[in-house]
Residue, then its C-alpha position, 0 to 999 in steps of 0.5 A: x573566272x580563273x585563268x590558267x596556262x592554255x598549253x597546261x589546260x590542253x595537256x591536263x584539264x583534269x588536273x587543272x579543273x581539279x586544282x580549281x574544285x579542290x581550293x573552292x572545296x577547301x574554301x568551303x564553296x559548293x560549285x553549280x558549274x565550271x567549264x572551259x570559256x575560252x582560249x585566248x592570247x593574253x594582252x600581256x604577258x604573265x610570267x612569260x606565258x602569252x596564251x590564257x584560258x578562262x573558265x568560268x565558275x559558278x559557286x555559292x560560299x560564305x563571303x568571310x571565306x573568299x579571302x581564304x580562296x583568294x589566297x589558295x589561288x595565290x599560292x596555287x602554281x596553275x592559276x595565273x589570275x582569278x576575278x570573283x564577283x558576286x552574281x547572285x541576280x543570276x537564274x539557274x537557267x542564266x548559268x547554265x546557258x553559254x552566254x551568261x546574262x548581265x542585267x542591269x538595274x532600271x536606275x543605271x539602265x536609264x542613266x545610260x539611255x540618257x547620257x546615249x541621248x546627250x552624247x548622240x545629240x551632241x554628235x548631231x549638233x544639238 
């Protein structure tokens, strides 16, 4: 997920997708899909910029190398801010649709039924 000044998206997309493809090339990542999520007013504000939008990025590389995309994005002047995680359990259906699913294992899917069920029978006086 990079996010990047919405008054320079708006005015330059290409120039700002580029930038985004031309780091992750650089880091030798192959990308399966980017798009622009959302325009949003940011929480605070960065480097006096108060109006951010996300795009969200699916590629695959080599671990050893998203230290070197972490530093482009540093060094880069359109990029305010970058989160990378690691989303290998997704489909290639999951990526491609607008919403991407997040699953959870069965082990942190239970533990959070029940820590529901204590917090919900403390809230009824159980």
């Amino acid at each position: 997920m990079f996010l990047v000044d919405s008054a320079e998206a708006a005015a330059d997309w290409e120039g700002v997708s580029g930038a985004i493809t031309g780091i992750l090339e650089k880091g030798g990542a192959e990308i399966v899909s980017l798009r622009k999520w959302d325009d949003r007013k940011l929480a605070y504000g960065i480097n006096g910029k108060d109006k951010g939008v996300y795009i969200l990025c699916y590629f695959r590389a080599e671990g050893e190398r998203l230290r070197e995309v972490e530093r482009d994005v540093q060094l880069s002047e359109r990029i305010m801010r970058v989160l990378i995680l690691c989303a290998e359990h997704m489909t290639e259906e999951d990526i491609e649709k607008d919403a991407p699913v997040v699953r959870a294992d069965k082990s942190r899917q239970k533990a959070g039924q029940a820590t529901a069920a204590k917090t919900e029978s403390k809230q009824n006086g159980q």
